[in-house]
LORO-690802 format. One record per residue: residue number from 1; residue in one letter; y, z, x of N, C-alpha, C, CB in turn. Coordinates in pm, whole numbers, always signed. Atoms other than C-alpha are relative to their C-alpha. Last residue first. Glycine has a CB too. Example, Ala and Ser with C-alpha at 12.3 -4.5 7.8 and 13.67 -1.06 7.14 Angstrom:
+-----+---+--------+--------+--------+--------+--------+--------+--------+--------+--------+--------+--------+--------+
|   k | r |    nyy |    nzz |    nxx |   cayy |   cazz |   caxx |    cyy |    czz |    cxx |   cbyy |   cbzz |   cbxx |
+-----+---+--------+--------+--------+--------+--------+--------+--------+--------+--------+--------+--------+--------+
|   2 | S |   -119 |     -6 |    -82 |   -106 |   +714 |  +1367 |   +109 |    +73 |    -77 |    +46 |   -142 |    +41 |
|   1 | A |   -119 |     +0 |    +89 |   -450 |   +780 |  +1230 |   +120 |     +0 |    +90 |     +3 |   +125 |    -99 |
+-----+---+--------+--------+--------+--------+--------+--------+--------+--------+--------+--------+--------+--------+
***
This chain:
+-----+---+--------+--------+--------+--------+--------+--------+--------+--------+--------+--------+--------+--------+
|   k | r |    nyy |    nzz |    nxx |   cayy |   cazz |   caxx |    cyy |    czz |    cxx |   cbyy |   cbzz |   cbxx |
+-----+---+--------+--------+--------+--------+--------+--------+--------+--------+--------+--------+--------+--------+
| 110 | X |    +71 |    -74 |   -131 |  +3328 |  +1587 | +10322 |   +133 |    +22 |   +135 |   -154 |   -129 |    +67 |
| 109 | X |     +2 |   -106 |     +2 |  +3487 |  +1574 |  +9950 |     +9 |    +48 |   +174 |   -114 |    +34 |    -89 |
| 108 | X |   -117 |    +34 |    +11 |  +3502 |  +1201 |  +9902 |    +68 |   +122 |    +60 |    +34 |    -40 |   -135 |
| 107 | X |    -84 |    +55 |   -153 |  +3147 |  +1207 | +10060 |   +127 |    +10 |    -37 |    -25 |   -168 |    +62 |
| 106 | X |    +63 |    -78 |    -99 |  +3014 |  +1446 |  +9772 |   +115 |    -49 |   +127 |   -185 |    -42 |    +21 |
| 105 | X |    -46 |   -110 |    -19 |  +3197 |  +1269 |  +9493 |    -26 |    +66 |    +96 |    -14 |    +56 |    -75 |
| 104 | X |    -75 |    +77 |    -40 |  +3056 |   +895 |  +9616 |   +122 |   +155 |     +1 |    +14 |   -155 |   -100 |
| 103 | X |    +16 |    +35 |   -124 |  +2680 |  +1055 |  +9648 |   +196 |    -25 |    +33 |   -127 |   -152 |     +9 |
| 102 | X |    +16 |   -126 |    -16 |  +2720 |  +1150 |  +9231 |    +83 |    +33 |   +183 |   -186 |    +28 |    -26 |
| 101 | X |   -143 |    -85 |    +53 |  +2883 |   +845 |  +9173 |    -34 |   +116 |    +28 |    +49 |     +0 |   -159 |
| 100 | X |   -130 |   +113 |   -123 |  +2570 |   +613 |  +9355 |   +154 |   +147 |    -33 |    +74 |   -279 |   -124 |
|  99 | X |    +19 |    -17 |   -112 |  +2318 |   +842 |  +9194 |   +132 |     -1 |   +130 |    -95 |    -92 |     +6 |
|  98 | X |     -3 |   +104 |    -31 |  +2408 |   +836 |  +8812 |     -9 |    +56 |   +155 |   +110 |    -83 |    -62 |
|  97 | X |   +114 |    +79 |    +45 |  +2350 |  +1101 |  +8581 |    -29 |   -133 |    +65 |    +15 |    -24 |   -134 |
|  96 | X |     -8 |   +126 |    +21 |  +2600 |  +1356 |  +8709 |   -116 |    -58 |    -23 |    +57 |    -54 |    +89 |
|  95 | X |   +118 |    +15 |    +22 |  +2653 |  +1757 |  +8712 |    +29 |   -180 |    -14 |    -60 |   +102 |   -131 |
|  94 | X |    -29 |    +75 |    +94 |  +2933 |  +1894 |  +8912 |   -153 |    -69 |    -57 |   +112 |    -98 |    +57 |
|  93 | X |   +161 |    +51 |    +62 |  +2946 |  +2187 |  +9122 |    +34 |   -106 |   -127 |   -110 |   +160 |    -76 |
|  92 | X |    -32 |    +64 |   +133 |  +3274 |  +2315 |  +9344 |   -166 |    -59 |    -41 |   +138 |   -141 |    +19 |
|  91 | X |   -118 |    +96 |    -12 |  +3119 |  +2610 |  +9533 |    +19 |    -94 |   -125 |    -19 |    -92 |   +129 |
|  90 | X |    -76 |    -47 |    -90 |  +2981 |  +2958 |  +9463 |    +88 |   -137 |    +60 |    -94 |    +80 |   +104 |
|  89 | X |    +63 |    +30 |   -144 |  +2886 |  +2848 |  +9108 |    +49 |    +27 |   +102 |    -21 |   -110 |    +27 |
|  88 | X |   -132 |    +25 |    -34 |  +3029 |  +3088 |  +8821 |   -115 |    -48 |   +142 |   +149 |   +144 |     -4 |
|  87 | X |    -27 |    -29 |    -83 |  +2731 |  +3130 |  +8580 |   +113 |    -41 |   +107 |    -84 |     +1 |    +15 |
|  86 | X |    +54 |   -185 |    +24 |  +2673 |  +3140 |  +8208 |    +43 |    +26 |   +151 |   -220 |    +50 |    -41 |
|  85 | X |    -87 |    -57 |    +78 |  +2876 |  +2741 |  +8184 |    -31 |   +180 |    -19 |     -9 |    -89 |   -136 |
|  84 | X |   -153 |     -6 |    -42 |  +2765 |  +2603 |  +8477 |    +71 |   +107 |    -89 |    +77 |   -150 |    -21 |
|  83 | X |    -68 |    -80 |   -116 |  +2429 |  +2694 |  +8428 |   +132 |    +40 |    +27 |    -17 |    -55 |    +96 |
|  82 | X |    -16 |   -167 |    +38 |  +2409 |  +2618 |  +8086 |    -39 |    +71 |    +98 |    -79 |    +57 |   -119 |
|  81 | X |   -114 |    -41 |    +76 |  +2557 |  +2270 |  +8147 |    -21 |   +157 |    -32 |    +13 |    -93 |   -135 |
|  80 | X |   -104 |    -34 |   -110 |  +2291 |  +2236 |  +8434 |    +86 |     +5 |    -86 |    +34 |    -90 |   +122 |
|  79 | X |    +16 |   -126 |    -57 |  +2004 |  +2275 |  +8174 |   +138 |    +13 |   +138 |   -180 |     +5 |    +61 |
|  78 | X |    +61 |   -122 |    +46 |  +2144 |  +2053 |  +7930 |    -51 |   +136 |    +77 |    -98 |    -46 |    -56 |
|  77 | X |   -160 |    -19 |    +67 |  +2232 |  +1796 |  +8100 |     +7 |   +119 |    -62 |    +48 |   -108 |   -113 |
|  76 | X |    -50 |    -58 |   -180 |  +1844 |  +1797 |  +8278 |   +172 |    +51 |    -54 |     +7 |   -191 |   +173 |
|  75 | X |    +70 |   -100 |    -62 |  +1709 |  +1789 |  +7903 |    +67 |    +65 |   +141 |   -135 |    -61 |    +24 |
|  74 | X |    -52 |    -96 |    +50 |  +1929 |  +1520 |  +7799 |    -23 |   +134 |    +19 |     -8 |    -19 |    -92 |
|  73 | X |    +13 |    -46 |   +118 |  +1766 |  +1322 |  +8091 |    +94 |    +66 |   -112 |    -76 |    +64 |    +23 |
|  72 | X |     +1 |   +159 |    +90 |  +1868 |  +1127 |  +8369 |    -30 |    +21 |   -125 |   -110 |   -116 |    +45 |
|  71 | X |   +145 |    -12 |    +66 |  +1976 |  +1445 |  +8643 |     -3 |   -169 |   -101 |     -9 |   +182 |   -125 |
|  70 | X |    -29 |   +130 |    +50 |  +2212 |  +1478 |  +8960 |   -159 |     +9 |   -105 |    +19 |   -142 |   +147 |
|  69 | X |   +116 |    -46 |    +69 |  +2363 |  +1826 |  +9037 |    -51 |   -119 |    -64 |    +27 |   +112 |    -98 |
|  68 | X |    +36 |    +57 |   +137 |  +2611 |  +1755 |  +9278 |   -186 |    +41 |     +7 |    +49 |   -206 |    -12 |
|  67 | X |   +192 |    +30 |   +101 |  +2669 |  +2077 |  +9478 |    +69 |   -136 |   -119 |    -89 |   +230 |   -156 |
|  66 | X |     -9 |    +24 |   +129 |  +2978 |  +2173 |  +9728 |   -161 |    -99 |    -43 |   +159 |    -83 |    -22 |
|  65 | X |   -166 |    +32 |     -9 |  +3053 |  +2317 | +10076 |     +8 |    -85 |   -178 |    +52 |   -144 |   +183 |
|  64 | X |    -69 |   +124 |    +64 |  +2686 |  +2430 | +10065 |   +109 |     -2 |    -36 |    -45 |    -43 |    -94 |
|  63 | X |    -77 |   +117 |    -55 |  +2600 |  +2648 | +10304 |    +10 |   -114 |    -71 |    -46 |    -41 |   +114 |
|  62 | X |    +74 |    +16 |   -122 |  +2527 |  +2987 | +10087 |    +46 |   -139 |    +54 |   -161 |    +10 |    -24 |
|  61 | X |    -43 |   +130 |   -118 |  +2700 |  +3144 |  +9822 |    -77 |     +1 |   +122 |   +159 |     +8 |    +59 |
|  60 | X |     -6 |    -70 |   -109 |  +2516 |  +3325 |  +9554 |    +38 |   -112 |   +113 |   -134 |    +79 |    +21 |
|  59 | X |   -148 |    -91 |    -25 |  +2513 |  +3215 |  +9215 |    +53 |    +57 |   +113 |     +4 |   +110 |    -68 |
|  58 | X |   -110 |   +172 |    -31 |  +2218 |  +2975 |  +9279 |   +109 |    +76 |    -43 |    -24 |   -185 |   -117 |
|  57 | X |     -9 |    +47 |   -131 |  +2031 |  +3283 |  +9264 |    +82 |    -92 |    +55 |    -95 |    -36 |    +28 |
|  56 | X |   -105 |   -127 |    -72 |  +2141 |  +3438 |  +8919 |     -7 |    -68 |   +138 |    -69 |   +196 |     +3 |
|  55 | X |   -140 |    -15 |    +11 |  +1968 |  +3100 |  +8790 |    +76 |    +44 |    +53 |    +31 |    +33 |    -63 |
|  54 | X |    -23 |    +87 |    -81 |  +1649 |  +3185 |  +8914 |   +146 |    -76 |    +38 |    -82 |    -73 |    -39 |
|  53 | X |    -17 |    -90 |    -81 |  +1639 |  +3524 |  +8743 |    +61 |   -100 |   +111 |   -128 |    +87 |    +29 |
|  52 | X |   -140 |    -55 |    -41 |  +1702 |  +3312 |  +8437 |    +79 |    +98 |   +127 |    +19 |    +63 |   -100 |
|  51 | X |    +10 |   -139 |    +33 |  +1404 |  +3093 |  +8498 |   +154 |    +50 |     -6 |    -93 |    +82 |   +112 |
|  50 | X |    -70 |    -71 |    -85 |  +1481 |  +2704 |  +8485 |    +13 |   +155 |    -12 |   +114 |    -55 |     -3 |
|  49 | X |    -57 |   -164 |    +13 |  +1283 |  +2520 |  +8309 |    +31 |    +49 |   +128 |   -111 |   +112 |    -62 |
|  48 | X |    +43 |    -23 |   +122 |  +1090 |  +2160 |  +8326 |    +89 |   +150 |    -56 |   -171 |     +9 |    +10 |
|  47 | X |    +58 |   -112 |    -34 |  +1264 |  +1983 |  +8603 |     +9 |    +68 |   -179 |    +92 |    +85 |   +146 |
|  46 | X |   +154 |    -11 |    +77 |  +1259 |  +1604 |  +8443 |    -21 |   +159 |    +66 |   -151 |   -148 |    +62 |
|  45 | X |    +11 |   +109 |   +123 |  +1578 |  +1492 |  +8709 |   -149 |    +65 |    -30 |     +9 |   -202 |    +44 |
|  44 | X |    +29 |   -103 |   +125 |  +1683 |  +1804 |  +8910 |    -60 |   -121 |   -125 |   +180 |   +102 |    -59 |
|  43 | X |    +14 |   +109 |    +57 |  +1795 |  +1592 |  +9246 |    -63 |    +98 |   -106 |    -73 |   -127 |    +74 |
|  42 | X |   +100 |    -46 |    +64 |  +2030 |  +1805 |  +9388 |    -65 |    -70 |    -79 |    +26 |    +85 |    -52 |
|  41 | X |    +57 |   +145 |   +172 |  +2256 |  +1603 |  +9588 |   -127 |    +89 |     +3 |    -52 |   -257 |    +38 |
|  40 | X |   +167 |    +19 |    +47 |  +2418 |  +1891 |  +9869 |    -29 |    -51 |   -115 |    -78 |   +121 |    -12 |
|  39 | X |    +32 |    +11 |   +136 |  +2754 |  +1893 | +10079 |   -169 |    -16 |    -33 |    +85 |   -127 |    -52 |
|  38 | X |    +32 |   +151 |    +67 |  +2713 |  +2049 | +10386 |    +44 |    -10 |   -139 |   -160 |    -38 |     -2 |
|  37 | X |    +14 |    +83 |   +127 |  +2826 |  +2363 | +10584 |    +11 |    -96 |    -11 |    +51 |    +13 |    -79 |
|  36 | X |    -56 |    +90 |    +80 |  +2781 |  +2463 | +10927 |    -23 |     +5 |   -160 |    -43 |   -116 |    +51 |
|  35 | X |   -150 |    -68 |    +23 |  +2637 |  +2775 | +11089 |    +98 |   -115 |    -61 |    +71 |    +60 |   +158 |
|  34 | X |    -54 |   -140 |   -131 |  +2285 |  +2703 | +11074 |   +147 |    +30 |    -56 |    +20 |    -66 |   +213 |
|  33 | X |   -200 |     +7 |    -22 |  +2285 |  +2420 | +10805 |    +43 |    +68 |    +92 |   +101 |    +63 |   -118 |
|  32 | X |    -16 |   +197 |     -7 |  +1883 |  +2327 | +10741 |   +141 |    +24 |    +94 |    +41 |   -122 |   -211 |
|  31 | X |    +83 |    +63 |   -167 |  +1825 |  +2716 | +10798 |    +36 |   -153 |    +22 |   -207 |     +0 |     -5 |
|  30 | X |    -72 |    -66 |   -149 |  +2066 |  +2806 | +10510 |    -17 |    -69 |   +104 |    -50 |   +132 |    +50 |
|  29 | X |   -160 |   +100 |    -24 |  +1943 |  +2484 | +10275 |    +83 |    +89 |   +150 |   +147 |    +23 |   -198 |
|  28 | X |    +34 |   +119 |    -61 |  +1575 |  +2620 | +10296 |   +135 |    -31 |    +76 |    -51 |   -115 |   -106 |
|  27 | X |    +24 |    -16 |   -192 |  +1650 |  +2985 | +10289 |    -13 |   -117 |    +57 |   -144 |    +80 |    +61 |
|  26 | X |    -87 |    -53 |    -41 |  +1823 |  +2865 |  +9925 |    -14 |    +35 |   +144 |    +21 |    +88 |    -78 |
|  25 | X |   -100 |   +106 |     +4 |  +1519 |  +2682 |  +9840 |    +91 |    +18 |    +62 |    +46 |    -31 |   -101 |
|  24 | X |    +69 |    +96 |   -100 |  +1297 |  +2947 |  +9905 |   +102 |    -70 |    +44 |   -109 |    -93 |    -52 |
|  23 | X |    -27 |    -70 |   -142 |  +1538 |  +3192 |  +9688 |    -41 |    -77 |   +123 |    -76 |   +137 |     +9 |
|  22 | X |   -128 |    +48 |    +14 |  +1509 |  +2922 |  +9362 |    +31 |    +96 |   +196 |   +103 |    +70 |   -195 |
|  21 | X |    -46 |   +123 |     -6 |  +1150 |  +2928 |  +9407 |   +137 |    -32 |    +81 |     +9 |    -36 |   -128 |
|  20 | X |    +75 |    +40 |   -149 |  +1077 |  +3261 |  +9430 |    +24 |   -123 |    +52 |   -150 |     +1 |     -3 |
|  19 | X |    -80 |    -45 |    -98 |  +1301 |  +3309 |  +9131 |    -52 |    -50 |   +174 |     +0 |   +163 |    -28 |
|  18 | X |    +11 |   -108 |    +36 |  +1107 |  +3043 |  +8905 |   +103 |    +92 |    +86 |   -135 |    +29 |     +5 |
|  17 | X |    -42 |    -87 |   -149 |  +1172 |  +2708 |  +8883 |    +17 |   +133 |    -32 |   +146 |    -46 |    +77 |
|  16 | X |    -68 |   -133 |    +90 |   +924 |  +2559 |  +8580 |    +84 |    +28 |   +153 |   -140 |   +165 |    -81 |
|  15 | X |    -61 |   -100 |   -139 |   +867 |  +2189 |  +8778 |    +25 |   +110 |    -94 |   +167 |    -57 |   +103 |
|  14 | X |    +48 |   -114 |    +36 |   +810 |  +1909 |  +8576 |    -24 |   +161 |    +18 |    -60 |    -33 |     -1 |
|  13 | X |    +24 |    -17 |   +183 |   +929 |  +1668 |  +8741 |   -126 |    +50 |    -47 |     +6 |   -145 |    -84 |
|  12 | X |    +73 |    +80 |    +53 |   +956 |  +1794 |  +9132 |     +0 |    -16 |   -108 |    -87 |    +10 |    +22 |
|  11 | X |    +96 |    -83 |    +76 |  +1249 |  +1915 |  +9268 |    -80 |    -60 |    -88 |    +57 |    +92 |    -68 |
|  10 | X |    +57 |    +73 |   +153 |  +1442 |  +1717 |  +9495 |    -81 |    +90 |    -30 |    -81 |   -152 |     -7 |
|   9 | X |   +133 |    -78 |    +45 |  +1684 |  +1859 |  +9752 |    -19 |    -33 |   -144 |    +10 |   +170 |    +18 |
|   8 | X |    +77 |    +65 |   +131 |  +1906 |  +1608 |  +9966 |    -90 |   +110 |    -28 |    -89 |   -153 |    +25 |
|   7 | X |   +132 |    -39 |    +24 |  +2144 |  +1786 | +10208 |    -68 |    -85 |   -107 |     -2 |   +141 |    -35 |
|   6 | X |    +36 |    -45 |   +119 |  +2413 |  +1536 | +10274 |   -102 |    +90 |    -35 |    -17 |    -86 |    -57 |
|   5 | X |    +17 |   -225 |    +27 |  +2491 |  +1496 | +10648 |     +0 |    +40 |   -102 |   +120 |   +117 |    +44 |
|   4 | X |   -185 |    -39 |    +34 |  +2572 |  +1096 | +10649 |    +10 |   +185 |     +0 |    +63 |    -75 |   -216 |
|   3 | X |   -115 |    -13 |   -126 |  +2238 |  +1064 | +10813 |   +148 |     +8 |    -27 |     -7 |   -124 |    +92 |
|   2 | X |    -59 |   +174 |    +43 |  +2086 |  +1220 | +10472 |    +50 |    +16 |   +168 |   +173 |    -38 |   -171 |
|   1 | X |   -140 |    +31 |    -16 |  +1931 |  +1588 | +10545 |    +13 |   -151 |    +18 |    +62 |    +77 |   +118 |
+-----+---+--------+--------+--------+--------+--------+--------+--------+--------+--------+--------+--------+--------+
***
C-alpha cells in the first residue's frame, strides 16, 4: 500500500496468470483492506496471458473502490480491453499507459 492508500499490485513480466493466481491476489487486496476500501494501480506491464478462469475472478467484488489497469505494451492493451470488454468489472476500471495519469484518476476518485 502507497502512503496515499493506493494498493499497488505488480505482476511480474512475463507472468501466465492462472486462477490460483488471480484468487491469491484477490485474498491479498481483501486482507491488505480489512473493512475499508482502496483504490488499486495494477501494474500488468509485459504479463504474458491471462487464463480465462482467471479472468472470471477479477469479476468478483472485493475492496477495491476502483482499478487502474496500467500497461506499455500493445500486448497489455490488448489483454485489459478483452477483459473489460467479456467481463463487467465490480468497480469503475480503466486501462492506462502512463503512470502519473493513471495515479491522478485514482486520487481524483478517493
Amino acid at each position: 500500500m502507497s502512503d496515499d492508500g493506493v494498493l499497488l499490485l505488480r505482476w511480474l513480466p512475463g507472468v501466465q496468470i492462472e486462477v490460483e493466481d488471480a484468487r491469491a491476489a484477490m485474498a491479498q487486496v481483501n486482507h491488505m483492506c480489512q473493512q475499508e476500501q482502496h483504490a488499486m494501480l495494477v501494474d500488468m506491464a509485459a504479463v504474458a496471458s491471462v487464463s480465462r478462469e482467471a479472468r472470471a475472478i477479477w469479476s468478483i467484488p472485493c475492496r477495491a473502490s476502483r482499478i487502474a489497469l496500467l500497461g506499455k505494451s500493445p500486448v497489455d492493451r490488448v489483454l485489459a480491453n478483452f477483459f473489460l470488454g467479456v467481463h463487467v468489472p465490480p468497480c469503475p476500471t480503466r486501462f492506462f499507459t502512463a503512470r502519473n495519469e493513471a495515479m491522478d484518476w485514482l486520487m481524483a476518485h478517493v
